[in-house]
VOBA-1610 file (N, C-alpha, C; in pm, whole numbers, padded with zeros to 5 digits, always signed):
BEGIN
Unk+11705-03630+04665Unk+11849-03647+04667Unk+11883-03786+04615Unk+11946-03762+04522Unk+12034-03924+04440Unk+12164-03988+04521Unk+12217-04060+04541Unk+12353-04107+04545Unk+12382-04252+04523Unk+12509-04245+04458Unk+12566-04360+04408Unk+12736-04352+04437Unk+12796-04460+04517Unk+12891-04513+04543Unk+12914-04621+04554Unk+13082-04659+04595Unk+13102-04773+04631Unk+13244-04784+04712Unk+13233-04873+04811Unk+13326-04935+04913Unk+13378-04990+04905Unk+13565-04979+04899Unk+13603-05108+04890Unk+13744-05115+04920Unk+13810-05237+04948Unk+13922-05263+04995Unk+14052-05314+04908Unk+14161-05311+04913Unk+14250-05379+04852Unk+14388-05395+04903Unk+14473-05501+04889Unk+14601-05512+04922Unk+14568-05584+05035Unk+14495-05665+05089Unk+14467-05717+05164Unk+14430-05649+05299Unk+14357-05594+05297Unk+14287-05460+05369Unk+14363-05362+05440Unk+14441-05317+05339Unk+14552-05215+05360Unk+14549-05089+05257Unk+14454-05133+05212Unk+14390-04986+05153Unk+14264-04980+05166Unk+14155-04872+05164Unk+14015-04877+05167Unk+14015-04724+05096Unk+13926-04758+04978Unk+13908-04644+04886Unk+13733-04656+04867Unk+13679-04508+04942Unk+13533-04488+04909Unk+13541-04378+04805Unk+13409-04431+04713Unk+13362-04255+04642Unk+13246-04284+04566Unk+13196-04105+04618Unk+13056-04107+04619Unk+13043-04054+04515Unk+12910-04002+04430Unk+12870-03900+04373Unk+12704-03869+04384Unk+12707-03769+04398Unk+12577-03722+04394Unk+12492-03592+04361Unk+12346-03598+04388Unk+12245-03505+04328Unk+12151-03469+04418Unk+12149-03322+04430Unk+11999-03278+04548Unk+11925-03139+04395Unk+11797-03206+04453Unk+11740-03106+04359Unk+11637-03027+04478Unk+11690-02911+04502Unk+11603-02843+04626Unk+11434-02807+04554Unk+11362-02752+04640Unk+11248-02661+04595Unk+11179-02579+04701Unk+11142-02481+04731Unk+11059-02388+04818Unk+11212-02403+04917Unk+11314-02356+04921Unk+11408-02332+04969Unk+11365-02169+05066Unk+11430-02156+05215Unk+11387-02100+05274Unk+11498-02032+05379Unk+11542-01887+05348Unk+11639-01866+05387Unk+11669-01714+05458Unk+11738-01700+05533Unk+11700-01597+05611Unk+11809-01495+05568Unk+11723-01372+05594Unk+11849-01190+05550Unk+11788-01148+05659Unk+11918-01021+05648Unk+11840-00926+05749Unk+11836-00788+05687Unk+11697-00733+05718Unk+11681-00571+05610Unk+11644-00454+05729Unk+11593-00345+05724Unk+11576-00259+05791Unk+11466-00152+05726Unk+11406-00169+05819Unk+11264-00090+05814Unk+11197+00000+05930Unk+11177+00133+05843Unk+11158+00210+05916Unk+11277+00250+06041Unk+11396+00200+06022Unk+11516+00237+06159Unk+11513+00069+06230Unk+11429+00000+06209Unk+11415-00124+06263Unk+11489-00268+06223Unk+11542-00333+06252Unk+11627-00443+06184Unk+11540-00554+06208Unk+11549-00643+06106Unk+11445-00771+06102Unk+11490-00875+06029Unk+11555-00984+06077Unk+11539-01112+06030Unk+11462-01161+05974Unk+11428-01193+05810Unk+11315-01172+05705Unk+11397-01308+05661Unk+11269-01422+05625Unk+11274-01569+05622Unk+11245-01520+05435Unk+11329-01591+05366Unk+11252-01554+05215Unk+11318-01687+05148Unk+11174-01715+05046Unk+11184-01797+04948Unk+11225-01813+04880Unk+11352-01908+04844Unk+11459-01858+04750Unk+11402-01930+04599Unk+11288-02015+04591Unk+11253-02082+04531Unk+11347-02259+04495Unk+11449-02284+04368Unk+11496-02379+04380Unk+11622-02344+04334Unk+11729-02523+04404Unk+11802-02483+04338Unk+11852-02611+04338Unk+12002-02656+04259Unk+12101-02796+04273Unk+12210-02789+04302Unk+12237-02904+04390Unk+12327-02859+04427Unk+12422-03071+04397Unk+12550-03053+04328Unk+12586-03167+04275Unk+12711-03165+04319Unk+12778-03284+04314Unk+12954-03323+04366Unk+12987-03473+04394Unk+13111-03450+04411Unk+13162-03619+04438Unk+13246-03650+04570Unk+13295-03729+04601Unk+13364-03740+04696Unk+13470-03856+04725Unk+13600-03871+04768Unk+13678-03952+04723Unk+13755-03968+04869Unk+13806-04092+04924Unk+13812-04086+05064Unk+13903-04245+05061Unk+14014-04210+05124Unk+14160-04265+05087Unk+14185-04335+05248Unk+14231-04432+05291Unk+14283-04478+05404Unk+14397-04580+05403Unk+14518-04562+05380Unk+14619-04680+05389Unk+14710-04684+05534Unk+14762-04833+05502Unk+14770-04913+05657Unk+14943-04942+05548Unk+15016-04855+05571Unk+15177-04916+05479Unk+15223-04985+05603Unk+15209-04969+05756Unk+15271-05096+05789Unk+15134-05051+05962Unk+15163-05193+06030Unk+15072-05195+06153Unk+15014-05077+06225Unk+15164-05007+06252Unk+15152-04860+06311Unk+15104-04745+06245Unk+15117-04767+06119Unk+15071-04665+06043Unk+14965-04619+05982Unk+14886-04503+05991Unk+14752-04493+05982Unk+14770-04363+05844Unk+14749-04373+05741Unk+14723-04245+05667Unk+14589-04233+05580Unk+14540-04116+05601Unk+14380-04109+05567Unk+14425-03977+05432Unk+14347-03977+05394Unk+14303-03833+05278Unk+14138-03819+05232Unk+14101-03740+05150Unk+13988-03745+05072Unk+14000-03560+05057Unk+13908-03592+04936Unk+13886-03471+04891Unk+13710-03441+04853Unk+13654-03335+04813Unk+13519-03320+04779Unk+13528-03249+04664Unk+13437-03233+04592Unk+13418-03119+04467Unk+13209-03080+04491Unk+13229-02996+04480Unk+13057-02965+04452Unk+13033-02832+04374Unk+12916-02850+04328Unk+12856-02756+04219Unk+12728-02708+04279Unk+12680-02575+04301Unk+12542-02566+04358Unk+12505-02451+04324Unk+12394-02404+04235Unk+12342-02299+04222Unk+12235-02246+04256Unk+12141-02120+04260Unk+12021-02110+04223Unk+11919-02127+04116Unk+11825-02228+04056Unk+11811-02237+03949Unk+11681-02108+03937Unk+11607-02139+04032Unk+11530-02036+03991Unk+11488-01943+04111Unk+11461-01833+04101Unk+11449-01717+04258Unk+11311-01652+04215Unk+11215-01700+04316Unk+11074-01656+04339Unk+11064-01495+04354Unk+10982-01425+04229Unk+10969-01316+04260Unk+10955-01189+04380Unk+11060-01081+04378Unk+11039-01018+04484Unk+11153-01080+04594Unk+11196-01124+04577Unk+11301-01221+04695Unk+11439-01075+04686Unk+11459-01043+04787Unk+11581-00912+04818Unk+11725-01002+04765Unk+11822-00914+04684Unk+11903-00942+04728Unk+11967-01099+04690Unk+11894-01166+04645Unk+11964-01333+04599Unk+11894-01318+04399Unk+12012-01386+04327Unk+11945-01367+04171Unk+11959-01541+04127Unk+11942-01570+04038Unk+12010-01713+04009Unk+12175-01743+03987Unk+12267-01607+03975Unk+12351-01640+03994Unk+12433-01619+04110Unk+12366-01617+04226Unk+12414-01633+04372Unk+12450-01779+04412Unk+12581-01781+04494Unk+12572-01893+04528Unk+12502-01939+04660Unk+12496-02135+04683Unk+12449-02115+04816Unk+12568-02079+04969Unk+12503-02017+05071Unk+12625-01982+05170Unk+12667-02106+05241Unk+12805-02069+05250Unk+12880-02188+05322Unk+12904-02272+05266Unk+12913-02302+05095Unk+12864-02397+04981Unk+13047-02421+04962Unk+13151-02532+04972Unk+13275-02477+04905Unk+13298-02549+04808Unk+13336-02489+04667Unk+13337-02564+04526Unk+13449-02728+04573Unk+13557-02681+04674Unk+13686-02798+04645Unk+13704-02790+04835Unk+13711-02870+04902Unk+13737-02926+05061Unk+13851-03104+05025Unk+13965-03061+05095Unk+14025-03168+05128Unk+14086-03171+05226Unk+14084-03312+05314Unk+14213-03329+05418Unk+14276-03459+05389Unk+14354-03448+05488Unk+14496-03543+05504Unk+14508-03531+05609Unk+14549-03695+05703Unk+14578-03675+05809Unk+14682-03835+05833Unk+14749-03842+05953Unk+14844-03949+06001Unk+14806-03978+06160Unk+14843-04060+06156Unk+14843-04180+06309Unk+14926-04254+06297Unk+15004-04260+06405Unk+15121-04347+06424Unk+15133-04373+06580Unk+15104-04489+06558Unk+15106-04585+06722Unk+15225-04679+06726Unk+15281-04657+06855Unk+15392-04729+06970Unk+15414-04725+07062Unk+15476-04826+07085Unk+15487-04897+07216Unk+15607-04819+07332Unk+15519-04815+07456Unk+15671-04733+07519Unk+15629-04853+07641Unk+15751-04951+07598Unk+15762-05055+07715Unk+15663-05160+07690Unk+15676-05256+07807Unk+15556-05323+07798Unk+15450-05318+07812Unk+15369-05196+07930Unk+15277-05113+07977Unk+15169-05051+07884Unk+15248-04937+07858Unk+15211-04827+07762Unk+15264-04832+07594Unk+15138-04735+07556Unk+15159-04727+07443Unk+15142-04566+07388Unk+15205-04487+07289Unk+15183-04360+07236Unk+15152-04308+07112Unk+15024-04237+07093Unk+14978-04218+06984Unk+14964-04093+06908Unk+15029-04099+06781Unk+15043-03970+06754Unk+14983-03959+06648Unk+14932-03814+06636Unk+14815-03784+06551Unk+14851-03672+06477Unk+14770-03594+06342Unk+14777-03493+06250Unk+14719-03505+06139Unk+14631-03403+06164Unk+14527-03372+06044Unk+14544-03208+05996Unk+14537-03186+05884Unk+14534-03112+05823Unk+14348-03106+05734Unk+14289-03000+05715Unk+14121-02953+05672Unk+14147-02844+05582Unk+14113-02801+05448Unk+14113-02743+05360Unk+14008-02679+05334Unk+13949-02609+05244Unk+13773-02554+05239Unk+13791-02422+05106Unk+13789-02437+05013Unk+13796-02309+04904Unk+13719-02204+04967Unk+13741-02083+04871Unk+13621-01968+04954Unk+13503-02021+04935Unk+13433-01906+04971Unk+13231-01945+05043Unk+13190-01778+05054Unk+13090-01792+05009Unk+13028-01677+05104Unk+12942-01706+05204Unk+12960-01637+05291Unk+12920-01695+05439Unk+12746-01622+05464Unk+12701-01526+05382Unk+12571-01467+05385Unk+12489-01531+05297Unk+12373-01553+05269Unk+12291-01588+05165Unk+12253-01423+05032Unk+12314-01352+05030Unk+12323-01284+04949Unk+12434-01208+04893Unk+12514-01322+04919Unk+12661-01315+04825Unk+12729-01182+04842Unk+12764-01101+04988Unk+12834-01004+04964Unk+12955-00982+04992Unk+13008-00936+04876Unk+13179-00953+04875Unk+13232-00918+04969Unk+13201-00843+05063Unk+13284-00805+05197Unk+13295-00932+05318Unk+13195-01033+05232Unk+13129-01116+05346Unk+13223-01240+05341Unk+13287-01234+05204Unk+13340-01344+05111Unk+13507-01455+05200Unk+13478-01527+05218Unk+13565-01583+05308Unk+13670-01653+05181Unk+13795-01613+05174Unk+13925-01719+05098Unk+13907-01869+05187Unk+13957-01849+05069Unk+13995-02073+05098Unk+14142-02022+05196Unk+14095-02135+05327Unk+14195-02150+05424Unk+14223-02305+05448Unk+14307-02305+05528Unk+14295-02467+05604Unk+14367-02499+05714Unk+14314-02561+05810Unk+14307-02557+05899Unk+14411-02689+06017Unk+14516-02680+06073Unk+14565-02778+06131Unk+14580-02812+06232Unk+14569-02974+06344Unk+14544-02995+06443Unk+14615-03135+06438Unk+14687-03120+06557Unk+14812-03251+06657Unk+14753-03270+06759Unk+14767-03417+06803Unk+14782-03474+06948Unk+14849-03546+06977Unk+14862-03569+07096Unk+14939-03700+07143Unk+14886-03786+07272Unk+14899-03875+07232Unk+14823-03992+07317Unk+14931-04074+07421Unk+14884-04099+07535Unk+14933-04178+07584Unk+14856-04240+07680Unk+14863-04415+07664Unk+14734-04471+07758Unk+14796-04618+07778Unk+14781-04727+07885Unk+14801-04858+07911Unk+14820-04923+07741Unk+14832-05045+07727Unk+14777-05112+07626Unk+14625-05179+07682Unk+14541-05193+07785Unk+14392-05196+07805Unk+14336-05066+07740Unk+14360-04965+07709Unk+14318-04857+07667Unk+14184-04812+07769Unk+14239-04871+07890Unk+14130-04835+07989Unk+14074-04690+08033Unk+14182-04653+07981Unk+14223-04511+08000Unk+14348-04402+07899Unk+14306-04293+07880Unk+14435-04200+07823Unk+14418-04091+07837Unk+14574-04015+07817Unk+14582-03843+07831Unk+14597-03815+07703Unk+14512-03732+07646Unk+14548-03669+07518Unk+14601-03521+07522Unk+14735-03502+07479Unk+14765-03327+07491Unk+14752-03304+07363Unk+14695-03181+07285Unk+14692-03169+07152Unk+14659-02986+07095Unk+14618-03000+07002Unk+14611-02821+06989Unk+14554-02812+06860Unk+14449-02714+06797Unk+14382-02701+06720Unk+14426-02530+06637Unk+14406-02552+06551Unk+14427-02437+06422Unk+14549-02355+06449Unk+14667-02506+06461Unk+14762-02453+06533Unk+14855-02331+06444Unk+14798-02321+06310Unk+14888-02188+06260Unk+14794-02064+06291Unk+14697-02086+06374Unk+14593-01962+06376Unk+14555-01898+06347Unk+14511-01911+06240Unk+14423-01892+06119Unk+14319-01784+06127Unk+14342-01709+06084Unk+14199-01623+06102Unk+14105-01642+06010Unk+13938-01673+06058Unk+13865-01646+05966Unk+13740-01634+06014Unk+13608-01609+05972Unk+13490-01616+05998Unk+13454-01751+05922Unk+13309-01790+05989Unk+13211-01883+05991Unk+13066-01838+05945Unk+13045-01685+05960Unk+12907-01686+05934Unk+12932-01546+05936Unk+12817-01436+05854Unk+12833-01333+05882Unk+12696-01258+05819Unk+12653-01121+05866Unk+12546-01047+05818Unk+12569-00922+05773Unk+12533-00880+05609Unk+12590-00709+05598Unk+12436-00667+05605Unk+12483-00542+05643Unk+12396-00427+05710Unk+12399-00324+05595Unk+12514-00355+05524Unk+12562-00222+05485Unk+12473-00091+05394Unk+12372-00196+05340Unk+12267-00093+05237Unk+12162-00015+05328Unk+12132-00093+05484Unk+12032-00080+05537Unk+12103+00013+05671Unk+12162-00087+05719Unk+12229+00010+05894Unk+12358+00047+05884Unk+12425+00037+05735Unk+12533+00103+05754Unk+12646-00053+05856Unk+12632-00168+05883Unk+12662-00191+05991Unk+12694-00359+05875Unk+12824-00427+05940Unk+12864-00519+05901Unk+12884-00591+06009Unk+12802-00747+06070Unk+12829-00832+06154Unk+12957-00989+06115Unk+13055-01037+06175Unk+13079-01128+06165Unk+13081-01209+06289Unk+13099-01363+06285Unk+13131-01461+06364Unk+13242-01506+06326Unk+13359-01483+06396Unk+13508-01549+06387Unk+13515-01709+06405Unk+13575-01763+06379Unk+13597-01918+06383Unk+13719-01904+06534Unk+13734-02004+06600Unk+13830-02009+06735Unk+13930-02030+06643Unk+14059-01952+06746Unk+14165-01916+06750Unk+14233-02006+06774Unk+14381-02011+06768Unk+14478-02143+06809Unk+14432-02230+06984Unk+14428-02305+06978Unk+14360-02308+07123Unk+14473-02478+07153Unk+14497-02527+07275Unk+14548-02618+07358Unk+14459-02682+07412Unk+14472-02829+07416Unk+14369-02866+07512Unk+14499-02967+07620Unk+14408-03073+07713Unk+14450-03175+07762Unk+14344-03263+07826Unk+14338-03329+07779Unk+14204-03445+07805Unk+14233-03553+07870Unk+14158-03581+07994Unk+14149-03761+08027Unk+14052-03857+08021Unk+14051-03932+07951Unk+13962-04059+07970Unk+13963-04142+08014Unk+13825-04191+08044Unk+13824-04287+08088Unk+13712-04419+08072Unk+13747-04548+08028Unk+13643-04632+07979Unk+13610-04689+08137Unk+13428-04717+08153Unk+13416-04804+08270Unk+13274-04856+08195
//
């Protein structure tokens, strides 16, 4: 694996702009299907032989005034199979790798103030992006997840010691449906597995520093 970047600040450290780029050159890559034999289902480890996988990365943070926190970045990547060890089920060189997404970006805000002399309140929002993927290692279109993205708020409130705080907040608050991972059956058991990603969910948290 190669990489080359650089770090750096400007405006008198009221901006901070990173970006990376880089190179993985895999080999004896090792990846799991599931087939069916004889009526039997089996998790079968197979050699995908090699492959590359390349991209950049670009990662944004400005400070426009004390209270104000705004972040971004984005990714790009390229990753193929270059070459697939004979006999391997199901993966060719033009499969991609799973869970691989060509374009991922977020954006997010923080904004801190003062309530009184005491306390202080912090408010938060991020937004997570992700192009499609296929979520199997043998690329099957039923399996094929769209580009979604994903959004999450909180709110803070704690002393100015930050000895302590309550965070109320909420995750994939447009509730998003999607899977994370999944297995087709379909040539072998007739049978299609997925794993859903969590649903809109609430939290409320307390901390505490000692």
């Amino acid at each position: 694996t190669y990489e080359a970047g650089l770090k750096s600040e400007w405006f008198d450290k009221r901006l901070r702009a990173n970006v990376a780029v880089y190179y993985s050159d895999y080999k004896d890559i090792q990846l799991t299907a599931v087939t069916a034999v004889n009526g039997a289902i089996y998790a079968v480890t197979q050699n995908v032989a090699e492959a590359t996988i390349k991209g950049g990365e670009l990662e944004l943070e400005a400070l426009p005034f004390d209270s104000l926190t705004l972040s971004a970045s984005v990714g790009v990547l390229d990753n193929k199979f270059d070459k697939v060890a004979a006999g391997t089920q199901g993966i060719s060189n033009r499969s991609q790798l799973p869970l691989a997404p060509d374009t991922t970006f977020t954006v997010g805000a923080r904004y801190q103030a003062s309530l009184g002399d005491t306390y202080e309140m912090i408010l938060r929002g991020d937004y997570a992006y992700r192009s499609e993927v296929f979520t199997d290692v043998v690329n099957s279109p039923i399996l094929k997840q769209s580009g979604f993205g994903l959004t999450s708020a909180s709110i803070t409130v704690q002393p100015s010691s930050a000895q302590w705080a309550v965070v109320l907040g909420g995750t994939n608050l447009t509730d998003e449906e999607y899977f994370m991972s999944g297995v087709s059956g379909l040539a072998s058991t007739g049978t299609v597995d997925v794993h859903y990603g969590r649903p809109r969910e609430w939290f409320l948290n307390f901390k505490l520093d000692f």
